[in-house]
Structures are given as C-alpha cells and as structure tokens.
C-alpha positions in Angstrom: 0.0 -28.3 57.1 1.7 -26.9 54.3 0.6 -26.3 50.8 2.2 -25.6 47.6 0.5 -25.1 44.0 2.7 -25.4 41.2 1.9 -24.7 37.3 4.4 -23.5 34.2 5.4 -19.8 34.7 2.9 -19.2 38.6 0.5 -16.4 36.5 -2.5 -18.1 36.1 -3.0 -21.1 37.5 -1.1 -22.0 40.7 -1.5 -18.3 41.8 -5.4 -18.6 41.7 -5.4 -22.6 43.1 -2.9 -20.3 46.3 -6.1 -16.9 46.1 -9.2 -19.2 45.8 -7.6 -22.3 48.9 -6.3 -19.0 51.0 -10.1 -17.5 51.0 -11.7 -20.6 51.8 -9.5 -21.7 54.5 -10.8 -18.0 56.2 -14.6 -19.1 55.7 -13.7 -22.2 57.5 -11.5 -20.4 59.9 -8.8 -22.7 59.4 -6.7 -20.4 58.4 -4.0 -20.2 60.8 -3.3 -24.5 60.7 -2.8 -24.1 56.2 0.4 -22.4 55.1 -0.4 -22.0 51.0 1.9 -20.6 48.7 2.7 -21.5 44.8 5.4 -21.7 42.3 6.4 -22.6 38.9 8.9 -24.6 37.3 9.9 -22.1 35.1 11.8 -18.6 35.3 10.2 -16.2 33.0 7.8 -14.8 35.5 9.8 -14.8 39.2 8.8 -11.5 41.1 5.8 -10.6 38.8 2.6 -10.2 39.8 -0.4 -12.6 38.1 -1.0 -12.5 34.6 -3.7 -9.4 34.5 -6.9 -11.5 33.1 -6.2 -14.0 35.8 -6.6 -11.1 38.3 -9.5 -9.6 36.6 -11.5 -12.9 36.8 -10.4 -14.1 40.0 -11.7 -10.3 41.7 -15.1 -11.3 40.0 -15.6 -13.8 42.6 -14.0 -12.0 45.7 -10.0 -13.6 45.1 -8.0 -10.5 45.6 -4.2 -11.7 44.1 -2.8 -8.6 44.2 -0.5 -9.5 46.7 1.0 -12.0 45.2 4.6 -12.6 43.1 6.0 -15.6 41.0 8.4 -17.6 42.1 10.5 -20.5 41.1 10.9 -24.1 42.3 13.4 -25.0 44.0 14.7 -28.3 45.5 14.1 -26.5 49.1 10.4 -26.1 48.6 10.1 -30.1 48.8 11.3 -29.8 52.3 9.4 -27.0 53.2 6.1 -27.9 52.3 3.9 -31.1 53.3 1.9 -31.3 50.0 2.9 -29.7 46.4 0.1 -30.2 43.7 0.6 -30.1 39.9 -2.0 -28.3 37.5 -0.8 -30.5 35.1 1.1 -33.9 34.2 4.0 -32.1 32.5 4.6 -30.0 35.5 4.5 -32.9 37.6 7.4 -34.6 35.8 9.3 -31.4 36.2 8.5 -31.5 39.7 9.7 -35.3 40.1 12.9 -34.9 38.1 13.7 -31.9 40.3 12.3 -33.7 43.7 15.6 -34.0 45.9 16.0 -37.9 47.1 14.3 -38.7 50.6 12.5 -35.4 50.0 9.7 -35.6 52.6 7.0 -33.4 50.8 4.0 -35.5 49.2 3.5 -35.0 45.5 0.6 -35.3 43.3 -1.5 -33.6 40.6 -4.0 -31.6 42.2 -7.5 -32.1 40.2 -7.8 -36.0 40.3 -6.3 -35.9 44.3 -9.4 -34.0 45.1 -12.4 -36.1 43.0 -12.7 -33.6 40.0 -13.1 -35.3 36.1 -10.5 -33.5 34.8 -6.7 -35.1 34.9 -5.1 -31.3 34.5 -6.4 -27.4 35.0 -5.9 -26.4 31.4 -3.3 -23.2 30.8 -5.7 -20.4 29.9 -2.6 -18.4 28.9 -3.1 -18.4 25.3 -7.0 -18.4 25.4 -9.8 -16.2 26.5 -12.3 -15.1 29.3 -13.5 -18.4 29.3 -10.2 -20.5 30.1 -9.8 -18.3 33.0 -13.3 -18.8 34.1 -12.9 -22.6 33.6 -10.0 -22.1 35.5 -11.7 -20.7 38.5 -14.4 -23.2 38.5 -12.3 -26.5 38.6 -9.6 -24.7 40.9 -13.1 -23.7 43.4 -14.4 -27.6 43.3 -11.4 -28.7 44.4 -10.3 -26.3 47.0 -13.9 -27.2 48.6 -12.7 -30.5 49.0 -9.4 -29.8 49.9 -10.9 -28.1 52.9 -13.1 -30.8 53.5 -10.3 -32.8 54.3 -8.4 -30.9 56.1 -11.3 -30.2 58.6 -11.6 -34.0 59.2 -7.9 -34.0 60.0 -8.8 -30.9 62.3 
C-alpha cells in the first residue's frame, strides 16, 4: 500500500501526518507493506525541510522529521500512490482539479476517512505552540486508526 499526505506548502501538516503514520507503522511492524510520503499543492516550499515549530513539537513526542523535504504535486503522484489524503477541503479541490482522468489513486480527506470530529487538520502556520500541538493530536488519532486498518487488510 501506498500513502500520500497532502496539505498547502508540505511544512506542517502533511509532513507530520508522513513522521507520526511512518513511526507507527514500525511499532506495528508493518513497516515494510506502507510506502508513506507527502506533498503539497503549492510551490513555495519544494526541497525545504519542515517548518522549524513543526519539528520542534513533533521531536517532543519521538517524530524525528529531519529527514524530510517538500515537494510538489504532480499529476504522476495519482498513479503512484494507492491512497492521497487531504488536511483540508480546499486542498482536496486542488487535488481533484489536478487528478489526471482514470487516475487509479483513491482520494479523500484524511480526518473524517479515519472517524475523527474534525472535517480538516487546521494550518497551524500562522498560530502558536498550540496549533502544532493540536496538530499532532488529531494527526496521532488518526494514524492509530489508519494502522488499525491496514492490519485487518494484513
């Protein structure tokens, strides 16, 4: 299986949703059947690493995101990936305006997919600690039951 997160600029968001379901597919040692990766749908980011206070607050709880770089979206991703999940609804009309016809690649928003309250991960961008904490607690939830799921397909 093959899973790509996707949020505006890949800083905050989608590369914390890739760090938290990459750390939790090694408790459950299934990480060698989940490919995870994420993007954005915009350019202003490509090749950085994540924004700094997402780093800072995903290390808290053991997500080391170091590693990671922003990329863009492209029409090839929908082909290369199984799932893509949106943080948000206006990412995922980006993603289905730019979703190639007979693209194979399921496409949904990723909070309500997994049974969390919450329609979107809000952008902790412009806020403080406490966005990116929020963050990290909705993207954890879901993850858990992403996992869940992909163990009973297991």
């Amino acid at each position: 299986m093959r899973v790509l997160f996707v949020c505006l600029g890949n800083i905050c968001r989608s590369p914390t949703a890739e760090g938290v379901l990459r750390h939790q597919l090694r408790s459950a040692g299934l990480q060698d059947r989940v490919q995870v990766a994420s993007a954005g749908t915009g350019d202003w980011h490509v090749g950085e690493p994540p924004d700094r206070r997402t780093c800072q607050a995903a290390l808290a709880r053991g997500y080391d995101l170091s590693a990671q770089r922003a990329q863009q979206v492209t029409p090839a991703h929908f082909e290369q990936y199984d799932l893509i999940l949106a943080m948000d609804k206006s990412n995922l009309r980006n993603l289905q305006a730019l979703r190639p016809a007979g693209a194979s690649a399921e496409l949904d928003l990723f909070l309500p997919r997994f049974g969390a309250a919450l329609d979107e991960v809000p952008d902790p961008y412009y806020g403080g600690k406490e966005g990116f904490e929020q963050v990290l607690d909705l993207i954890e939830a879901a993850c858990r039951e992403l996992v869940t799921q992909i163990k009973g397909r297991a």
